[in-house]
Each structure stands twice: as C-alpha cells, then as structure tokens.
C-alpha positions in Angstrom: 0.0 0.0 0.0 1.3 3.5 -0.6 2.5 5.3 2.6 1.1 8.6 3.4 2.8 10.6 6.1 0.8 13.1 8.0 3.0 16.2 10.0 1.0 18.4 12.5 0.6 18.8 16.3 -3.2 18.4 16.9 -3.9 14.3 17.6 -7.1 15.0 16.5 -6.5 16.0 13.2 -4.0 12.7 13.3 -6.4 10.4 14.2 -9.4 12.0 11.5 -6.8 11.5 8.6 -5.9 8.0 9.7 -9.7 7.0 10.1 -10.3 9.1 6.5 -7.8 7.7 4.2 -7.6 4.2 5.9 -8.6 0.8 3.8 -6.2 3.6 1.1 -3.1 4.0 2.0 -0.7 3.7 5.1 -1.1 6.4 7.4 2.3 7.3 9.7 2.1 10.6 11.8 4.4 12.8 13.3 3.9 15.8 15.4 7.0 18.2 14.8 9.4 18.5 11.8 12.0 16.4 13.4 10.1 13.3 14.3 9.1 13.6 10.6 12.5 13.7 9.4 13.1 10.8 11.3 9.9 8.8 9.7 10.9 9.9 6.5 15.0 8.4 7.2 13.1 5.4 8.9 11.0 4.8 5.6 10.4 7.3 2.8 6.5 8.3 2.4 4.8 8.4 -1.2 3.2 11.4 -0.1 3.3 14.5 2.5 0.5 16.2 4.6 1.8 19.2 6.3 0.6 21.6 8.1 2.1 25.0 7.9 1.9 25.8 11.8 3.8 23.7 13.8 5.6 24.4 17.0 9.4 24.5 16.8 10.4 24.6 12.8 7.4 25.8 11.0 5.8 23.8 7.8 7.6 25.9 5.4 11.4 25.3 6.7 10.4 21.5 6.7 9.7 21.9 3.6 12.5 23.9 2.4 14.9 21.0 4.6 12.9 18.3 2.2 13.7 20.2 -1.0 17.1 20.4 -0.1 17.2 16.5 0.1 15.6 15.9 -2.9 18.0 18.5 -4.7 15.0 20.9 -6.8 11.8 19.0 -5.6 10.4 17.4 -2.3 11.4 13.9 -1.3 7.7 12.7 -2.1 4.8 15.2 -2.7 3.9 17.7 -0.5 0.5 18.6 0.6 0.2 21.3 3.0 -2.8 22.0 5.2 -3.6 25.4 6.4 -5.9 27.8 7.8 -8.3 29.7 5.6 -6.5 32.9 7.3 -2.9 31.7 6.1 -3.7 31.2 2.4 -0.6 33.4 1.4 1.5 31.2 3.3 0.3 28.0 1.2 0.6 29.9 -2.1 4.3 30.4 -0.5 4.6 27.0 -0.2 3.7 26.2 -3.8 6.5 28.1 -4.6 8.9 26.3 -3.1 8.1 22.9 -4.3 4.5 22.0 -2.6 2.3 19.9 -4.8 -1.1 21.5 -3.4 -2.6 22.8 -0.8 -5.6 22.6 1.6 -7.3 24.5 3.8 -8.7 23.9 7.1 -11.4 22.7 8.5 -11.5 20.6 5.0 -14.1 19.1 3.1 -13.4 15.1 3.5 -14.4 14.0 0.5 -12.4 16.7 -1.3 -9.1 15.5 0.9 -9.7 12.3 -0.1 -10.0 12.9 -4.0 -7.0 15.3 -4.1 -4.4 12.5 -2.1 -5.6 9.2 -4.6 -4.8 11.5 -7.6 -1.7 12.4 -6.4 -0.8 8.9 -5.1 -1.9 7.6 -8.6 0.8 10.4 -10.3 2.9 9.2 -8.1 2.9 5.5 -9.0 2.7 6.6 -12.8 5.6 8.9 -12.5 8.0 6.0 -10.5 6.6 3.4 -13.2 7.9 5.6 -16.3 11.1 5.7 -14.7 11.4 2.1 -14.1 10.5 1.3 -17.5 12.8 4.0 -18.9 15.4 2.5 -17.2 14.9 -1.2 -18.3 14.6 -0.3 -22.1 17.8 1.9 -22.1 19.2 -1.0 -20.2 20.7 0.8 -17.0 24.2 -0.9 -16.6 26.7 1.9 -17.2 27.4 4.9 -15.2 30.3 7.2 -16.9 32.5 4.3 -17.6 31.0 2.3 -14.7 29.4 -0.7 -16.0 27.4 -3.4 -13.9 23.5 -4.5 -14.3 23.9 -6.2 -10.4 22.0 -5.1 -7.1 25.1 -4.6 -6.1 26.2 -2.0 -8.7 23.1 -0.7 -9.3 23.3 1.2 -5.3 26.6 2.1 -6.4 25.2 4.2 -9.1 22.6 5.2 -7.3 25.0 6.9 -4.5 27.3 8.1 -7.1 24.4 10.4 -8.6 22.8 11.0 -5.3 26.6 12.3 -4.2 27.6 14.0 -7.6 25.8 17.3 -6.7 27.3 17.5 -3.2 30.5 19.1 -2.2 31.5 16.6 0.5 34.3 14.5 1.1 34.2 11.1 -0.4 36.3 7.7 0.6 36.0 5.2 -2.1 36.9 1.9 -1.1 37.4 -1.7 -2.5 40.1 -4.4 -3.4 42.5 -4.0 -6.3 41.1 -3.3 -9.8 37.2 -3.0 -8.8 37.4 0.5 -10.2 37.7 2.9 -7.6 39.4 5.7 -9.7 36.2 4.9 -12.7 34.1 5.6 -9.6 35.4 9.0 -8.7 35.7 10.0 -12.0 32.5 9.3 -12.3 31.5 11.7 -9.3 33.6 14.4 -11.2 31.5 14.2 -14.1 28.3 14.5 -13.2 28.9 17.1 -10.7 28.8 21.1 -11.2 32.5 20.8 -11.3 32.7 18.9 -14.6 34.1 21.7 -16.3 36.9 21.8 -13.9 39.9 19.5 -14.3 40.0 16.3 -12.7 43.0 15.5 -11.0 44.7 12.1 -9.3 47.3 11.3 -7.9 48.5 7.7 -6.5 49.8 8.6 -3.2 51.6 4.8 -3.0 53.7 5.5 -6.2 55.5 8.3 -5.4 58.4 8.4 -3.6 57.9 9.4 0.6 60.6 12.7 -0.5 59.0 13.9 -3.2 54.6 13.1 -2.2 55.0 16.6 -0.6 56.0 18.9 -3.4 53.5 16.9 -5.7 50.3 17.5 -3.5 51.4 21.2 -2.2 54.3 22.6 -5.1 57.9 23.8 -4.0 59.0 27.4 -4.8 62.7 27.5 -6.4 65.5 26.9 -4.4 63.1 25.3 -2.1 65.5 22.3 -2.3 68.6 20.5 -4.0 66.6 19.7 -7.3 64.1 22.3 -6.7 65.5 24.7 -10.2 62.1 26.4 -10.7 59.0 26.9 -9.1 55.7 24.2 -9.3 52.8 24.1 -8.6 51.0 20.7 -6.4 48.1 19.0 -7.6 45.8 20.6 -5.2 46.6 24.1 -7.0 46.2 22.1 -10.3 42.6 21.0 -9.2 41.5 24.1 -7.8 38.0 24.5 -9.2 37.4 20.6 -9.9 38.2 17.4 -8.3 41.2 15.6 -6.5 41.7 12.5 -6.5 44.3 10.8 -3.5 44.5 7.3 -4.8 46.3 5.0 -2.4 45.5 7.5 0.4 46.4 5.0 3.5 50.4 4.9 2.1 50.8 8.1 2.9 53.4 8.8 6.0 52.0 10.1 9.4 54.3 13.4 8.8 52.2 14.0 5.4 49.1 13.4 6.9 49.1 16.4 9.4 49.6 18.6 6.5 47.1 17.6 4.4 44.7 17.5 7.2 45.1 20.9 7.5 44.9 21.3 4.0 41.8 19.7 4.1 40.3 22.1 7.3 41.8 25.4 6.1 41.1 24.9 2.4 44.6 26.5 1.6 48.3 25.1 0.6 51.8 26.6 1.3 53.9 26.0 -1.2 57.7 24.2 -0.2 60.1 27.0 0.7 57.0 29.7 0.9 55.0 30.4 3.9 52.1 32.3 1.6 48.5 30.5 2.0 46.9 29.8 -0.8 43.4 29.3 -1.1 42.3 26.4 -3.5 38.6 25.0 -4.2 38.5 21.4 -4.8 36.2 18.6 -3.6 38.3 15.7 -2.6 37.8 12.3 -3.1 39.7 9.3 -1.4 40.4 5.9 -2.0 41.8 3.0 -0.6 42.3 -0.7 -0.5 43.2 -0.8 3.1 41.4 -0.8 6.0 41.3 2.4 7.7 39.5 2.0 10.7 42.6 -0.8 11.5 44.7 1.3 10.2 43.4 4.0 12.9 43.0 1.5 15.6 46.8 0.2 14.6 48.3 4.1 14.8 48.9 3.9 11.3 46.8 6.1 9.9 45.6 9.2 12.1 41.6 9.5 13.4 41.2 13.1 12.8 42.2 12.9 9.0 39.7 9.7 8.5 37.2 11.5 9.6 37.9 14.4 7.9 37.9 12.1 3.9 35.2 9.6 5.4 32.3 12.0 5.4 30.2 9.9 3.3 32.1 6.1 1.8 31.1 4.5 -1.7 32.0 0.5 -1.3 32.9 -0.8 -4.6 32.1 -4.7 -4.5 34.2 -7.5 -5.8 34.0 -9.1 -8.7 33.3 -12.5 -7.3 30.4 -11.2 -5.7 28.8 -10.1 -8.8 29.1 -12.2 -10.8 26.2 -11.5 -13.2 28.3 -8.5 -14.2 30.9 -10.9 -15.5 29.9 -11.2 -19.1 28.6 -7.7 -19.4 32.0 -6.1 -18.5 33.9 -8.9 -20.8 31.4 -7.4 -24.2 31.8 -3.7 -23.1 35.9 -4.5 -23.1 35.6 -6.4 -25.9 33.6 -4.0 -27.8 35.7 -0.9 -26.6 38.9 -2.2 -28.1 37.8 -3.4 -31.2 39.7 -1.8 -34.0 37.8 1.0 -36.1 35.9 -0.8 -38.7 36.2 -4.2 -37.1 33.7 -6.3 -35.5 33.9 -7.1 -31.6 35.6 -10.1 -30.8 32.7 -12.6 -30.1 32.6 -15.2 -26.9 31.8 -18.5 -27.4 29.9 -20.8 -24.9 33.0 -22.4 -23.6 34.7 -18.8 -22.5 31.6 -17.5 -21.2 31.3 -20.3 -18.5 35.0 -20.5 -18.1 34.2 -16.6 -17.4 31.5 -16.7 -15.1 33.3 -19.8 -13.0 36.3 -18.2 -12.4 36.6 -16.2 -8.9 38.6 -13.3 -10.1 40.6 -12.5 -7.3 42.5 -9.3 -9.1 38.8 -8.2 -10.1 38.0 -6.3 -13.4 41.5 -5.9 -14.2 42.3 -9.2 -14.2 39.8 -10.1 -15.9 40.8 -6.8 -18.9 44.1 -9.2 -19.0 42.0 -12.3 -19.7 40.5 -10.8 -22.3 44.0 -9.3 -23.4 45.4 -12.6 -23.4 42.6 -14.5 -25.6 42.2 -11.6 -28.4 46.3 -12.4 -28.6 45.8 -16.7 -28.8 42.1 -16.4 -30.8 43.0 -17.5 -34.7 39.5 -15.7 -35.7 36.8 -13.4 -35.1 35.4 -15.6 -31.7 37.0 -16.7 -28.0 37.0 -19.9 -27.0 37.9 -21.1 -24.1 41.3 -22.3 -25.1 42.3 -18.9 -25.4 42.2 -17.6 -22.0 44.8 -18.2 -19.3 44.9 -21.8 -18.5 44.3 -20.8 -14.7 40.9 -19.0 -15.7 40.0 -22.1 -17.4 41.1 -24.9 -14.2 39.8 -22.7 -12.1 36.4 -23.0 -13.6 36.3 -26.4 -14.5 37.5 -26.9 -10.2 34.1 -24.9 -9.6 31.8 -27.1 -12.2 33.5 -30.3 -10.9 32.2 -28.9 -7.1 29.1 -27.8 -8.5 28.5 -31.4 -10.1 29.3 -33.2 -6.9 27.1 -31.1 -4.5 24.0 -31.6 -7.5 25.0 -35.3 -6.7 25.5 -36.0 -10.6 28.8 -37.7 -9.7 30.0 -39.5 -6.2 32.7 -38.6 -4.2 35.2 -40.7 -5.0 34.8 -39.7 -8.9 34.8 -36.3 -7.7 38.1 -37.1 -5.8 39.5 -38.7 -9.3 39.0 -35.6 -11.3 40.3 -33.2 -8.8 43.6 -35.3 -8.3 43.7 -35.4 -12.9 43.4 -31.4 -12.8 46.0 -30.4 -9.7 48.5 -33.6 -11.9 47.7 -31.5 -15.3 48.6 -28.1 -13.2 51.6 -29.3 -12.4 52.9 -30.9 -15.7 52.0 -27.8 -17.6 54.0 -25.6 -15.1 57.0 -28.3 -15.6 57.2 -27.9 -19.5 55.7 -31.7 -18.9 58.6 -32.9 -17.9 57.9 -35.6 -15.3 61.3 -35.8 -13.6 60.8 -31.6 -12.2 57.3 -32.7 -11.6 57.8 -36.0 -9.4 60.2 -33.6 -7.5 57.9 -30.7 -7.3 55.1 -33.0 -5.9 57.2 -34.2 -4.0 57.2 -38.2 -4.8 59.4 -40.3 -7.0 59.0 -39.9 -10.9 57.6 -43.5 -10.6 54.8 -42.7 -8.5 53.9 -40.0 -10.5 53.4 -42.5 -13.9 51.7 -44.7 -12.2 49.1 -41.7 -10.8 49.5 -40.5 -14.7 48.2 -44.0 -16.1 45.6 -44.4 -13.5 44.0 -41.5 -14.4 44.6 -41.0 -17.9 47.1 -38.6 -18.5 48.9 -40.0 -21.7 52.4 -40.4 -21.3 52.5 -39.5 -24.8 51.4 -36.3 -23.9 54.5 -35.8 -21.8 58.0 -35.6 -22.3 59.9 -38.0 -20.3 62.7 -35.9 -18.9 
C-alpha cells in the first residue's frame, strides 16, 4: 500500500486522517518536523500532509529541509494543510516545491480525491522511470558498468553524491574501479568543467609526495630549479583525487589534514597560504579503521575524507556483471571498422566460473590474453589463461558433486587429474621436475599419470 505521512501537532486532526484515508493508504504521523524527518529516514513516504503551523520549525522550513534532500523537488509530494486565514502562506509553499494545498477545516471528500490522484501520479511517475530504465538497459554509469544489485546502489549513490561538495572515501580491493568511480562523481557534478586530478599517493616516492600535493617554490631544495605548482593548486576549481590514500606517512598526513580544514596550501620554501577549491575524493584498498585503531593512519584525517564512503564490491560477488563487463571490453577495443571479438559458450562459462581475485583488471588481462591466442573473429575457451580455465572447471567439478550428478570418489578422481595437469603444464611436462615438485618419485607420479589417464604420450619423459 502507498505510505502517506501526516505532520502536524493536533492528535485530532492525526487520528481524522488515519480513520479518512484508511482501507487507502498507510497512514504514519508525526507531530514536529524532526520526528518527521526521522519517519521519513526510517521509511520514505509516497506522499506528504503538512501543516504549515507547527511548534518548533514551522511547515515551510520543513519543507525547504525536504527540497534540499531531494535537490530541486520534495522527497515525495507535499500537501500542505492550512488555515483559511494563512492562504498566502500555502501559495508560498507552492512556490517552493508543494504539490497543493488545503485548507482547514477541510471538506473530507475533497481530501480524499485530491491524495488518490496524487498517489496515482505518483505511482505513474516511479513506473515511467522504471520502465525507462529497463529499455535503455541501465548498466553503465560514466565508464562504470554493472546490471547487479550490487552496482546498481553504487550508481545510485554516485548520482545521489555527484551534486554535493563533500568529502568522499572510495573503497574496495585492487582493480574493482575505484578511480572509474570517482571519475564518475567528477562528471556528473557542477564541477565537470573543472579539471579532474589524481594522484596515486603509493607510487611516489615518501621525498617527493610533498611537493606533488602542495608545489615547492625554487630553491626550495637540491633539485628544486624552478617553481611548481602541487596538484591541489592544479585542481582548484574541480576534483582531486588521493589514490592509495592509507600509504601516505603520518608526517604527510598532518599537513594535508590541515589542507583539508583550512582549504589553503603553502607551497615548499613559501609560507604564503593559498586558497584552493577542490572537492576531494579518497580511495583505498586498506582498512582504515585498522589502520586507525593500529596508529597507522591518524583518526582526525579519516574523519575528515570519510564523510560519506562509496564500497565498490568485488568481482566475485557479482558475478552476473561478469559477461557484461567482458562485451563492453571487448567492444571498446575493437579496432575501427572491425567487428567485436565474439565469446563462445566455452569462455563465457569459463568466465563466469572463475573467482577473479584481481577483479575487473584481471579479468581486462583475460580478455587481453585470448584476443592475442584467438585465430578468428570468436573466444574460446582455449584462449584464455589456463588458470581462468582450471579454475572454472574446479568450480563445475564442485558444482557437479554437491548436485550429486557424480560420487565422491569420482569427484576425488577428477580433482587429483586437474591439480596432476597443473603441475605438468607448469613443468614444461617434464615428469622428472614434476615428481620432484610434488614431492614423490617420478615413478609414482606415472603410475598416478596412467591411472588416471594422463597419456604419457602427452608428456616428455625428462
């Protein structure tokens, strides 16, 4: 059932628009503007009844707090209930983003009406959008792509953040895409015109991170000829982006903490501030709060980048996206005027089996590594890295056994051919470094090699 929120002090008037719209909707009351703020955190309401006269924050700055959230309109439609004597108020109201307004006492039948229509528009309005998504196909976000649950919130928060100028920590494992994400924020924020800046705080050397964040006058020091300006300076009007921000040293972290709180840099050798604009985004592989907890990284600075966090999932845990990300490679590397290299049923499952451990770059190098093997147009499985394929027919081999489509000891037969196979092919097949790597004699190993099949032929006899 749509939920209707009701916001004014008088119970009465509560409990006669519960007893009106019920068998309707889902009636949830609150008497001042904070316990509705709190309703609407708690669950968001389809639709708003507010009255303008309230005691503590009046209608109208509740409903200026609720535009704010939404960015140009309300959260959910707005309603406002008012006097007869306070008319100009509700036409106010209208102006700032109310959807209608009635006036007290109020005709029931007339209430009633006016809420179903606009609970209907409501409905109609959210259905459009649904449906507009699911014919463009919403699965890429500004170089972001994923059709999962998962990645799905991730775009969501990415938009919802875009127009803010807070702090953001992106974090994640290796390769999930942290710098696509803030990239992402840059470009669909007010600042897109402004340059995007990043800078991988692990790659630089711990001498020189200072003079690349803040600049260095000349002279400053040894190798210092002329004078430079830091990235900050360099993103001054757009975005920053600290990569790799838990490497940096304790020492470093004090001063860009303050360059953080004082919105200003002093360049080496100067002691001029100079104010610089740039919304700063973070990101990180680590774990911070550890860190913290370990003295490794300081509290006060976390805080600081870790006003609101976008969590960037795993491949492995998404694994729907798998495919999707593999044709949107595919098709972005294609040369001009060529067709995308195809996959074939063998590489797609070989694909979607494997646990990806390095994430969507490793998975890029997959795909690297098969268009450089394929001798067509298509992928096959025996194009991609032998330990994308074992590993996925490891994971079918479990899969079979826990279906009970084969026993254990078969599955125990299979597994023992696969790890023998994996060990040949890292030996050049040469049975003599394999016996030794396995750790039993070379005539153990051919007598494990006949009983399961592996064709001495197959092998050089070292």
């Amino acid at each position: 059932m749509p939920r209707v929120l009701v916001v004014d002090d008088e119970p009465g008037v509560q409990e006669s628009l519960r007893m009106l719209l019920k068998g309707d909707c889902e009636v949830v009351t609150a008497g001042d503007a904070d316990a509705a703020l709190r309703a609407i955190a708690h669950s968001p309401p389809d639709l708003i009844l507010l009255d303008l006269i309230m005691p503590g924050r009046s209608g109208l700055e509740l409903l200026a707090e609720l535009t704010e959230q939404g960015q140009s309109t309300p959260v959910a439609p707005v309603v406002v209930l008012t006097a007869t004597r306070t008319v100009t108020s509700a036409v106010e109201a209208m102006k700032r983003g109310a959807a209608d307004y009635i006036t007290k006492p109020f005709e029931l039948d007339a209430l009633r009406i006016k809420v179903r229509q606009l609970l209907e528009r409501r409905a109609l309005e959210q259905e459009v959008v649904r449906l507009r998504d699911e014919v463009e196909g919403r699965h890429r976000l500004e170089g972001l792509v994923g059709r999962s649950p998962l990645m799905q919130g991730v775009f969501r928060t990415i938009e919802r953040l875009a127009r803010s100028r807070a702090n953001v920590l992106v974090t994640g494992e290796s390769g999930t895409g942290k710098e696509l994400a803030a990239r992402a924020l840059h470009d669909l924020s007010p600042r897109a015109a402004g340059p995007f800046v990043a800078v991988n705080c692990g790659a630089i050397p711990h001498q020189l991170i200072e003079s690349e964040l803040f600049g260095h006058e000349k002279g400053a020091f040894t190798d210092a000829v002329e004078r430079r300006i830091g990235r900050f300076e360099a993103a001054h009007g757009g975005t920053l982006l600290l990569d790799e921000i838990g490497e940096l040293a304790l020492s470093l972290q004090v001063k860009l903490l303050r360059a953080l709180q004082e919105r200003c840099v002093e360049r080496l050798g100067s002691t001029e501030s100079i104010p610089v604009d740039v919304r700063v985004v973070a990101a990180t592989n680590r774990d911070l709060e550890q860190d913290v907890a370990d003295g490794r990284f300081r509290a006060d600075l976390f805080y600081r980048i870790n006003v609101v966090r976008i969590e960037l999932p795993p491949l492995r845990e998404r694994r729907e996206d798998v495919v999707l990300l593999a044709e949107h490679y595919l098709s972005s590397t294609r040369e001009p005027d060529a067709p995308a290299a195809e996959l074939l049923p063998s590489a797609v499952q070989a694909l979607e089996r494997y646990p990806w451990p390095g994430n969507v770059r490793e998975l890029e190098n997959a795909l690297e590594h098969g268009l450089a093997m394929r001798d067509g147009v298509a992928i096959s499985a025996e194009h991609l890295p032998d330990a994308v394929v074992r590993a996925g027919e490891t994971e079918l081999l479990r899969e079979d056994w826990r279906a009970g489509r084969i026993g254990f000891e078969e599955t125990t037969r299979r597994f023992e051919a696969q790890m023998l196979r994996e060990v040949l092919e890292r030996c050049a097949w040469n049975q003599t470094h394999a016996a030794a790597d396995l750790g039993i004699t070379r005539r153990v190993l051919k007598l494990k090699m006949d009983k399961l099949g592996i064709e001495s032929r197959d092998a050089s006899p070292g």
